[in-house]
VOVO-257672 format. One line per field, with one value per residue (C-alpha): x, y, z; residue in three letters. Coordinates in nm, 4 decimals. Last residue first. Example, Ala and Ser with C-alpha at 12.3 -4.5 7.8 and 13.67 -1.06 7.14 Angstrom:
<gunus>
X <- 1.3670|1.2300 $
Y <- -0.1060|-0.4500 $
Z <- 0.7140|0.7800 $
code <- SER|ALA $
</gunus>
This chain:
<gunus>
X <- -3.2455|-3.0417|-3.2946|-3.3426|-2.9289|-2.9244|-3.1639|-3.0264|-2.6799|-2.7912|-3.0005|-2.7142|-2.4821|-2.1806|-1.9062|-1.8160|-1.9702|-1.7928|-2.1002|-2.0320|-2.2644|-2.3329|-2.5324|-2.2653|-2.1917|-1.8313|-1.8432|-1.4958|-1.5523|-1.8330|-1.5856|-1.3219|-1.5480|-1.6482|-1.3103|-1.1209|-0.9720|-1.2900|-1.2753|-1.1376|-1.3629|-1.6684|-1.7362|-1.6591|-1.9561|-1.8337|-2.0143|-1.8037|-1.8872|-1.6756|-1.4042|-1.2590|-1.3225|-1.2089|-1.1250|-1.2631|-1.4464|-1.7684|-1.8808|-2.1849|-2.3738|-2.4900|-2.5585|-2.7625|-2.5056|-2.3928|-2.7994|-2.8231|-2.4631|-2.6258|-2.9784|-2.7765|-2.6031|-2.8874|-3.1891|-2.9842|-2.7856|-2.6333|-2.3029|-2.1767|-1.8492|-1.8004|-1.6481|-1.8274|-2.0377|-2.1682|-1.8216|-1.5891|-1.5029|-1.7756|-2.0189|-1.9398|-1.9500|-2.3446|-2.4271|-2.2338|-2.5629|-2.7030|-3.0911|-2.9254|-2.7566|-2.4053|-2.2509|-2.3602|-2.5024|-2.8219|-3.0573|-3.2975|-3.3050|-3.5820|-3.8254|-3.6474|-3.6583|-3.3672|-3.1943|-3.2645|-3.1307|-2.7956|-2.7968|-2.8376|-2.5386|-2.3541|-2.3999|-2.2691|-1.9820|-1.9051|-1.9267|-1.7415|-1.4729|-1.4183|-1.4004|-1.1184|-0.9658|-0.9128|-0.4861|-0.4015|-0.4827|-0.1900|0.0131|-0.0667|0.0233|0.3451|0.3915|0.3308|0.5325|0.8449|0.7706|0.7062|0.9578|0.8823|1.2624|1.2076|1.5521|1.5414|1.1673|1.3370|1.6548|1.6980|1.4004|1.1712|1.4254|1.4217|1.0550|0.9677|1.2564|1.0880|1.0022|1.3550|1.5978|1.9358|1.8038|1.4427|1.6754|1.7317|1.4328|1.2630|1.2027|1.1075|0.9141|0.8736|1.1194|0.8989|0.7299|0.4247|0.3208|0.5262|0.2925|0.4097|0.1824|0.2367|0.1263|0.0329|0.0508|-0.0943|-0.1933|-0.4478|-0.7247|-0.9494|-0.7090|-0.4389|-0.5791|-0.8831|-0.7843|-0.4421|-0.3648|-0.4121|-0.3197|-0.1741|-0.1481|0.0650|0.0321|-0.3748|-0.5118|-0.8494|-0.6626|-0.3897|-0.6430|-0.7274|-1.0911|-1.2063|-0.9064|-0.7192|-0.9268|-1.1783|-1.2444|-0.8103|-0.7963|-0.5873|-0.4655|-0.2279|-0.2659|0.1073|0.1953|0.3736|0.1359|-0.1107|-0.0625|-0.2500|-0.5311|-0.5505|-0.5450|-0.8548|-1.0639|-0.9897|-1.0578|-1.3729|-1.4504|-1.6459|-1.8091|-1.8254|-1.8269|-1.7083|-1.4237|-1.3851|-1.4457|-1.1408|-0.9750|-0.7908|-0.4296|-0.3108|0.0851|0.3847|0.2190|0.4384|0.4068|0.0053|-0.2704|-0.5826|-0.7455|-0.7469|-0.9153|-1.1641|-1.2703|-1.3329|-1.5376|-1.5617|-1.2724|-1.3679|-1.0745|-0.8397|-0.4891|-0.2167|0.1244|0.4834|0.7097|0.8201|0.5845|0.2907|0.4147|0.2872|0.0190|-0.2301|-0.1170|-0.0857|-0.3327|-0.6197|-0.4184|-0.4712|-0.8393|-0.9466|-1.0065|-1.2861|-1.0860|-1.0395|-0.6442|-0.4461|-0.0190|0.1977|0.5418|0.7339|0.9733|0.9469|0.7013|0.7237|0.9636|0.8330|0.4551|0.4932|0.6719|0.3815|0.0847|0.2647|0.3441|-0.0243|-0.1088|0.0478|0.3949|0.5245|0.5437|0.6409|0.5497|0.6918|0.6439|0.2878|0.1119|-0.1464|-0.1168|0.2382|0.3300|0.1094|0.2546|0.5753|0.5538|0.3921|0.7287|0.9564|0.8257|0.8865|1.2478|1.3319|1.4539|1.5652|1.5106|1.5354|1.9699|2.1659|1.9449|2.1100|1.9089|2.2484|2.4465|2.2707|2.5880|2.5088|2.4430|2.7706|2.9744|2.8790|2.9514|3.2655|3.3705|3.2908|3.0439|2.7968|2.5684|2.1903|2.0938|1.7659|1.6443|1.2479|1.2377|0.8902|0.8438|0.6848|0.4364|0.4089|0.7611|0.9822|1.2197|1.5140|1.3250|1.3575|1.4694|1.2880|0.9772|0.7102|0.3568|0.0793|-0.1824|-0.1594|-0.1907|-0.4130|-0.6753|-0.6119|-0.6947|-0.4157|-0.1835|0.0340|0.3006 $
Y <- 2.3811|2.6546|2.8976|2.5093|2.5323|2.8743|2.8464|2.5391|2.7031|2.9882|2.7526|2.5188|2.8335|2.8746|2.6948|2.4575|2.1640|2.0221|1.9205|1.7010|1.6385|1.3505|1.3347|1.2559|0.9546|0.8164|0.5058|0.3932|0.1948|0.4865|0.6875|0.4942|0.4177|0.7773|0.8638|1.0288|1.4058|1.5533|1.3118|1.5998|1.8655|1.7156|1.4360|1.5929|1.8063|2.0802|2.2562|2.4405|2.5606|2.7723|2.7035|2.4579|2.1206|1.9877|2.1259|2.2164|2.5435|2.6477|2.8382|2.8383|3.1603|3.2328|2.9109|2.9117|2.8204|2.5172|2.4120|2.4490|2.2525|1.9891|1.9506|1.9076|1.6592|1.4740|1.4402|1.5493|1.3160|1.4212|1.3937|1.4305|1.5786|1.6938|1.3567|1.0035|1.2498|0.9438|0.8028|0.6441|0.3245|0.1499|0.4321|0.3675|0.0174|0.0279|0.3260|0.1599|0.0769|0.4444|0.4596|0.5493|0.8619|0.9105|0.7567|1.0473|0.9937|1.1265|1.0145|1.1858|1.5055|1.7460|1.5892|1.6871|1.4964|1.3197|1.6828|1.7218|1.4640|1.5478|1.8805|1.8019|1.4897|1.7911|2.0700|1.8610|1.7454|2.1011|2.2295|1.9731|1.9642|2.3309|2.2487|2.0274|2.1633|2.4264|2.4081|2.2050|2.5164|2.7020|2.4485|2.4393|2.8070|2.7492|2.4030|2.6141|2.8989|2.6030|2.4489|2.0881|1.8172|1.7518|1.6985|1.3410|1.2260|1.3275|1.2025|0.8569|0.7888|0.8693|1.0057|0.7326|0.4205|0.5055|0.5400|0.2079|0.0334|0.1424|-0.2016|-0.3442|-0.0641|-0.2805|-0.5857|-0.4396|-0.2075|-0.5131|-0.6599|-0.3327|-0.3564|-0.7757|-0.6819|-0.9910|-0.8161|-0.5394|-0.6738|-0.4393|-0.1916|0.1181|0.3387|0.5434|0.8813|1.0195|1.3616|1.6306|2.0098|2.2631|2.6003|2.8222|2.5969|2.6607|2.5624|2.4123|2.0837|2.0000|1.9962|2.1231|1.8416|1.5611|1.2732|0.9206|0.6600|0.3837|0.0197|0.0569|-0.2241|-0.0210|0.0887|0.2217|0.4213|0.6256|0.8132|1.1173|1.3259|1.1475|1.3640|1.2278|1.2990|1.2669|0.8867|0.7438|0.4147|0.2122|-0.1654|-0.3447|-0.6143|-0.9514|-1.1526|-1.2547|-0.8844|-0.7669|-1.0218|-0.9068|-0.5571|-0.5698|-0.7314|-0.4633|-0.1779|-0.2936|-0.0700|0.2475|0.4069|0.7279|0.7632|1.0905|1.0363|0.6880|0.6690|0.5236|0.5639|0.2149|0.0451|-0.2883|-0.2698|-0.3826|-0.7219|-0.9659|-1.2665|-1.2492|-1.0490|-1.0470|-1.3633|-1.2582|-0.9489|-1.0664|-1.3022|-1.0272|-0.8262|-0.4730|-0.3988|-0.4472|-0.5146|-0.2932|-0.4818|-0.2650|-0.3492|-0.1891|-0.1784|0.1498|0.2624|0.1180|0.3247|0.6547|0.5516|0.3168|0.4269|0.7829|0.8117|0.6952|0.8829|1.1967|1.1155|0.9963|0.6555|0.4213|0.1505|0.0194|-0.1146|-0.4309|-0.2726|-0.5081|-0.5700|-0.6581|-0.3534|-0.1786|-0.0753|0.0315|0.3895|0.4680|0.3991|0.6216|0.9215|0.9139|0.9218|1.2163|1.3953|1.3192|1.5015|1.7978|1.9348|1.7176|1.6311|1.3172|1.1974|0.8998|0.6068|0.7370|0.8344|1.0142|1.3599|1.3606|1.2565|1.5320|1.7888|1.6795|1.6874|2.0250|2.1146|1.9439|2.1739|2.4927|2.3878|2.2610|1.8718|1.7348|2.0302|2.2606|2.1412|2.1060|2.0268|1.9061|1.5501|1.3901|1.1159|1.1465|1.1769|1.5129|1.6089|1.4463|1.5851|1.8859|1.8749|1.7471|2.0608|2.2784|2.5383|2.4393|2.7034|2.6154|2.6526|2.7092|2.9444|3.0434|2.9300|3.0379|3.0849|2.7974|3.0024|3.1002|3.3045|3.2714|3.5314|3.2986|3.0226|2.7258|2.3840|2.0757|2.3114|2.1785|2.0265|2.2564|2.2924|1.9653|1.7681|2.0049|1.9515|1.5903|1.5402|1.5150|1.2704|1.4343|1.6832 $
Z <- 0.3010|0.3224|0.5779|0.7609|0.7733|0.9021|1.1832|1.2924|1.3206|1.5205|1.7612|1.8146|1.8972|1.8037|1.8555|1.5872|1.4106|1.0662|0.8645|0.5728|0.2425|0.0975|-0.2184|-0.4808|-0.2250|-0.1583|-0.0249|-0.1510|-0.4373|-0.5350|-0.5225|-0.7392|-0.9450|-1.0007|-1.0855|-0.8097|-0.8431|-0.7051|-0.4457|-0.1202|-0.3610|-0.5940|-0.3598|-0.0075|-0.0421|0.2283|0.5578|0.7940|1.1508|1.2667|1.5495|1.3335|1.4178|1.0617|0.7351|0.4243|0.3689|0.2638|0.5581|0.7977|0.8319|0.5123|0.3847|0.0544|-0.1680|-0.0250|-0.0040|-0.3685|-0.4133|-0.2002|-0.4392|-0.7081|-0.6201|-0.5413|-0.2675|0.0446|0.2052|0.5477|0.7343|1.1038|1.2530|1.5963|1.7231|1.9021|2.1965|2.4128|2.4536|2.2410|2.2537|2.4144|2.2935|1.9344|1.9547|2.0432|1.7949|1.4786|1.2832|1.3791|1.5205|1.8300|1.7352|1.8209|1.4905|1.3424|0.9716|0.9107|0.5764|0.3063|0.4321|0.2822|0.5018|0.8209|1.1388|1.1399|1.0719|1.4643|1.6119|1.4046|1.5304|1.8936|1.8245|1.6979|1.9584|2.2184|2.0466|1.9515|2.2816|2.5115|2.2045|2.3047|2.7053|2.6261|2.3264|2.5429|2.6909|2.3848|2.1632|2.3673|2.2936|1.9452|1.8750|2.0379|1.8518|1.4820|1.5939|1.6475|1.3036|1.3224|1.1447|0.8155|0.7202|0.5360|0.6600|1.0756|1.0489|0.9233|1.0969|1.4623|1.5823|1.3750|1.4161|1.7865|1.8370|1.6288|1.8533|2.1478|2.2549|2.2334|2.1656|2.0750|1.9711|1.8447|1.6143|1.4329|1.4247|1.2812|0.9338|0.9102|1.2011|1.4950|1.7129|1.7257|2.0400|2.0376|2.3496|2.3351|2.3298|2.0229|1.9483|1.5904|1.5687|1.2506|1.2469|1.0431|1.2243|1.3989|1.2722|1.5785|1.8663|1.7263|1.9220|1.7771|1.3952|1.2909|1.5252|1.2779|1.4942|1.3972|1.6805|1.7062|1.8873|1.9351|2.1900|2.2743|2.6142|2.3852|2.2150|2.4911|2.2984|2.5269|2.6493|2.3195|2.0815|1.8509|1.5111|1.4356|1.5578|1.2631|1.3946|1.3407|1.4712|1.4856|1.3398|1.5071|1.2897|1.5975|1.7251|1.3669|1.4463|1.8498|1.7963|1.4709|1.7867|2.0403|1.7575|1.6189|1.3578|1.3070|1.0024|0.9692|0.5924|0.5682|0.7073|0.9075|1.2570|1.4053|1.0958|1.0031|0.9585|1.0120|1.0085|0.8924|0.6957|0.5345|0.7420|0.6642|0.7103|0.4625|0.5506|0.9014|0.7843|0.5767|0.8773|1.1009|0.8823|1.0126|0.8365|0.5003|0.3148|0.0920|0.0806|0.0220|-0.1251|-0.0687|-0.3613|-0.3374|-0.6385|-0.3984|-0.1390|-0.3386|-0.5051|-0.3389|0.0412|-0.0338|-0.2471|0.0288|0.2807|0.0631|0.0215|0.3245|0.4186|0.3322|0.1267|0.4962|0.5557|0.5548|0.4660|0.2768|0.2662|-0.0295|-0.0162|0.3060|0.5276|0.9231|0.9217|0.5903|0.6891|1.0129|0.8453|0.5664|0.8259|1.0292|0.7300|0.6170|0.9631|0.9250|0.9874|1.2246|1.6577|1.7529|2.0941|2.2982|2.5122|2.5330|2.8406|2.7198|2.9339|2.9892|2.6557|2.5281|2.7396|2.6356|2.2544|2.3223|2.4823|2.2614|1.9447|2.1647|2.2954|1.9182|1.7921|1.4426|1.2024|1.4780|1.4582|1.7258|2.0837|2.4197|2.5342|2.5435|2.3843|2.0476|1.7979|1.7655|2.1186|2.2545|1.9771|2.0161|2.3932|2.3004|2.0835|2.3750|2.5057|2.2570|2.0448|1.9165|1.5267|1.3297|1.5783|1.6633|2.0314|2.0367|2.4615|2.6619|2.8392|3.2494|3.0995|3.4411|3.2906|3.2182|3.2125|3.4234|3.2021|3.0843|3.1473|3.3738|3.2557|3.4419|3.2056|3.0552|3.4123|3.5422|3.2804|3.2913|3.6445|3.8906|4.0697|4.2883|4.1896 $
code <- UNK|UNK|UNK|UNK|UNK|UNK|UNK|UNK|UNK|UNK|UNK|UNK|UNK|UNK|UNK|UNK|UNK|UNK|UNK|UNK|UNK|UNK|UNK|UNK|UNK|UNK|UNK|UNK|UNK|UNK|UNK|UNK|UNK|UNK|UNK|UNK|UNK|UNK|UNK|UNK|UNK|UNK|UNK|UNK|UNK|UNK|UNK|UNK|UNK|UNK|UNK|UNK|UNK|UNK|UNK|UNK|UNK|UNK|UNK|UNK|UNK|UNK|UNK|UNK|UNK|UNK|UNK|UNK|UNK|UNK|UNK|UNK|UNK|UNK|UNK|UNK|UNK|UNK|UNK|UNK|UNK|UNK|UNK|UNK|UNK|UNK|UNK|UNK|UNK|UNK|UNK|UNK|UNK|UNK|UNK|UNK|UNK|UNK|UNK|UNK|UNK|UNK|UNK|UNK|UNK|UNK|UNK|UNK|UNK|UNK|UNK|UNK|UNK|UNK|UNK|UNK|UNK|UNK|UNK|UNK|UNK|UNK|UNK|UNK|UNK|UNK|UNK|UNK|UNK|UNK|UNK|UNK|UNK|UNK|UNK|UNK|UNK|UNK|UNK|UNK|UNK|UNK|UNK|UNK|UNK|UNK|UNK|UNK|UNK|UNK|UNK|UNK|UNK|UNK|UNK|UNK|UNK|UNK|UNK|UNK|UNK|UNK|UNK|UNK|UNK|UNK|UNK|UNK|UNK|UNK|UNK|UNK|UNK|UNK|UNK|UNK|UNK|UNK|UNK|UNK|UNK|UNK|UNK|UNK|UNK|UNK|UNK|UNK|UNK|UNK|UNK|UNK|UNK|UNK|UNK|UNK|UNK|UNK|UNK|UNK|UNK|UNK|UNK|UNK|UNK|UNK|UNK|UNK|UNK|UNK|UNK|UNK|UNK|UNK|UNK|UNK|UNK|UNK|UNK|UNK|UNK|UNK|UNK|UNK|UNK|UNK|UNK|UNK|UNK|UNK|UNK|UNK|UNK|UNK|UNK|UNK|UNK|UNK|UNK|UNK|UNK|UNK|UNK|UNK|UNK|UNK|UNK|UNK|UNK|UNK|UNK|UNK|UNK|UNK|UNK|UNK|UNK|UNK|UNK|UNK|UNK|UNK|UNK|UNK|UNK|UNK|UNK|UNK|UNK|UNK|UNK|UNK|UNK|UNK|UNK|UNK|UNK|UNK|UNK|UNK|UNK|UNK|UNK|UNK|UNK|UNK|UNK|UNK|UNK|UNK|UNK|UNK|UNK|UNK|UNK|UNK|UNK|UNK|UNK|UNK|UNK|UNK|UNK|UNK|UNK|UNK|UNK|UNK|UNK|UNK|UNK|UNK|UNK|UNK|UNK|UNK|UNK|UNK|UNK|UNK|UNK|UNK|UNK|UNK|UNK|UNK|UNK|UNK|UNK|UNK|UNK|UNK|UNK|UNK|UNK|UNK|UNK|UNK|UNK|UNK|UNK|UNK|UNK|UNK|UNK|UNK|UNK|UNK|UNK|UNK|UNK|UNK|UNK|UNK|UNK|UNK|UNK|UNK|UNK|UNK|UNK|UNK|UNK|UNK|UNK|UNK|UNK|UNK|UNK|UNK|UNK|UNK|UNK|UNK|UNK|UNK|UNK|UNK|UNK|UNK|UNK|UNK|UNK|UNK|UNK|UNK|UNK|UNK|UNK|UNK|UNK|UNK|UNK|UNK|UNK|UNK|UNK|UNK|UNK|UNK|UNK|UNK|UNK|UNK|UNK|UNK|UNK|UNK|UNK $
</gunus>
């Protein structure tokens, strides 16, 4: 097949092998267990000597499939596909840290990743250094010998704000680290990381891609790009694997271990998700930058946060990386806590819910739910305003949504 756009690309990936009954989708391979015709063919596939599958823990038809189309569409070295995206964040981090290493990250992550990185690792003897990351300097005095990996969001949530991908790349390359990125608010038809200098990429796909929170899932995306020869966790496999030594210690070793590998119904609900999440994201986008031009203009709203809007501090990096349409996500302040649990209650047509690019809008105070279990020092170490609430856009109409908000507010 000649070169085609990305829509035709993803919608018309092959099969690694015919179907029976020429199924136009991948069917749900949902089997724990394949059959060999021989004891050596066992062998082979167990010991890694062929692309058969054994086990669905390790590899599944369905599961490999998405994994595909993604590859295909990105053009990552590989594609892992996992249960959600902290499974993807927490497979990545065990296959680069290790005792005495240290990870340079934003204090403004989410919650979970947040805990995971100063709880979790940190029993493992793995350190984090919280730094601004859109200060240069405070990262190169951050990174050292030690460091697997410089970390970030790619617009942070719900702070939104947005670092300097290129110039993060070139300090974590200088120390033979790679730069990680989380870049769940905006899908890789929009934002190519590895053109911004990004090593791995982490991917909540129970957002965009399952196709209006069908499903959990979680990616990591390996381009292939850093000499891991320079990782005190990876030289070794560097020898043998060279630049996919990441991908080879993570298939081989360390998603194989953890067992969060993605469920076959999950992929097939995924794939199908993949085939929109074009023309969806067109929609939401859209209708977010209109809503947040139009909250700017309400006295009852003390601030906007959309890093689409020109008046935003981040506007001009933004659009370099990302587009006109940065994500489907915005924030507001309202006058007080108080004031956001009033508007919360008024919605009728927007839902309380968490999540993320749903196909309905949702509206949550992320202070009192994702922080509820963080001390106010911690949240206000991290950004996190009692008076913030977050707008997850979704597909109806701009008009419907505005009317219901202003009814709120």
């Amino acid at each position: 097949m000649d070169k085609n756009s990305f829509e035709a690309q993803l919608l018309h990936t092959s099969f690694d092998k015919e179907d029976a009954y020429h199924s136009l989708s991948m069917p749900v391979y949902n089997t724990a267990a394949y059959e060999f015709d021989t004891a050596e063919a066992m062998e082979e596939a167990f010991c890694g000597r062929t692309a058969d599958h054994a086990y669905s823990r390790i590899t599944n038809p369905t599961v490999q499939y998405l994994e595909k189309r993604i590859q295909t569409v990105t053009g990552a070295l590989s594609v892992t596909a996992l249960n959600s995206g902290m499974a993807a964040i927490s497979n990545v981090f065990i296959t680069l840290a290790q005792a005495g290493s240290n990870i340079v990250t934003s204090p403004h992550l989410f919650g979970n990743t947040y805990s995971f990185f100063k709880s979790t690792l940190a029993a493992f003897g793995v350190e984090v250094r919280f730094c601004d990351l859109t200060n240069l300097e405070d990262v190169c005095a951050r990174v050292d010998e030690n460091t697997c990996a410089v970390f970030l969001e790619v617009i942070t949530n719900p702070q939104l704000e947005v670092a300097d991908l290129k110039a993060l790349a070139d300090i974590a390359h200088r120390v033979g680290a790679p730069l990680v990125a989380d870049t769940t608010v905006v899908p890789f038809h929009v934002f190519h990381a590895h053109e911004f200098g990004v090593d791995v990429e982490v991917i909540s796909s129970t957002k965009y891609i399952s196709g209006g929170a069908t499903s959990l899932g979680g990616l990591i995306l390996d381009y292939g790009t850093l000499d891991w020869g320079r990782s005190k966790r990876l030289a070794v496999m560097a020898e043998q694997f060279g630049t996919s030594a990441f991908t080879a210690k993570l298939r081989k070793e360390i998603h194989r271990n953890l067992g969060a590998y993605m469920t076959p119904q999950a992929a097939y609900m995924q794939t199908l998700g993949l085939e929109t999440m074009e023309v969806r994201y067109a929609r939401q986008a859209a209708t977010c930058l209109e809503l947040a031009q139009r909250l700017q203009t309400l006295a009852q709203v003390e601030s906007v946060n959309y890093t689409g809007l020109e008046s935003n501090p981040f506007y001009s990096l933004s659009r370099e990386q990302f587009g006109a349409y940065p994500g489907a996500m915005l924030t507001f302040n309202l006058a007080s806590r108080e004031s956001c649990f009033y508007f919360m209650n008024r919605l009728q047509l927007v839902r309380r819910a968490t999540n993320l690019f749903d196909n309905k809008t949702l509206a949550i105070h992320p202070a009192s739910t994702i922080y509820g279990s963080f001390t106010e020092e911690q949240r206000q170490s991290m950004d996190i305003s009692q008076k913030t609430i977050r707008i997850s856009v979704g597909l109806e109409s701009v008009e419907d949504l505005w009317t219901d908000i202003n009814r709120a507010l």
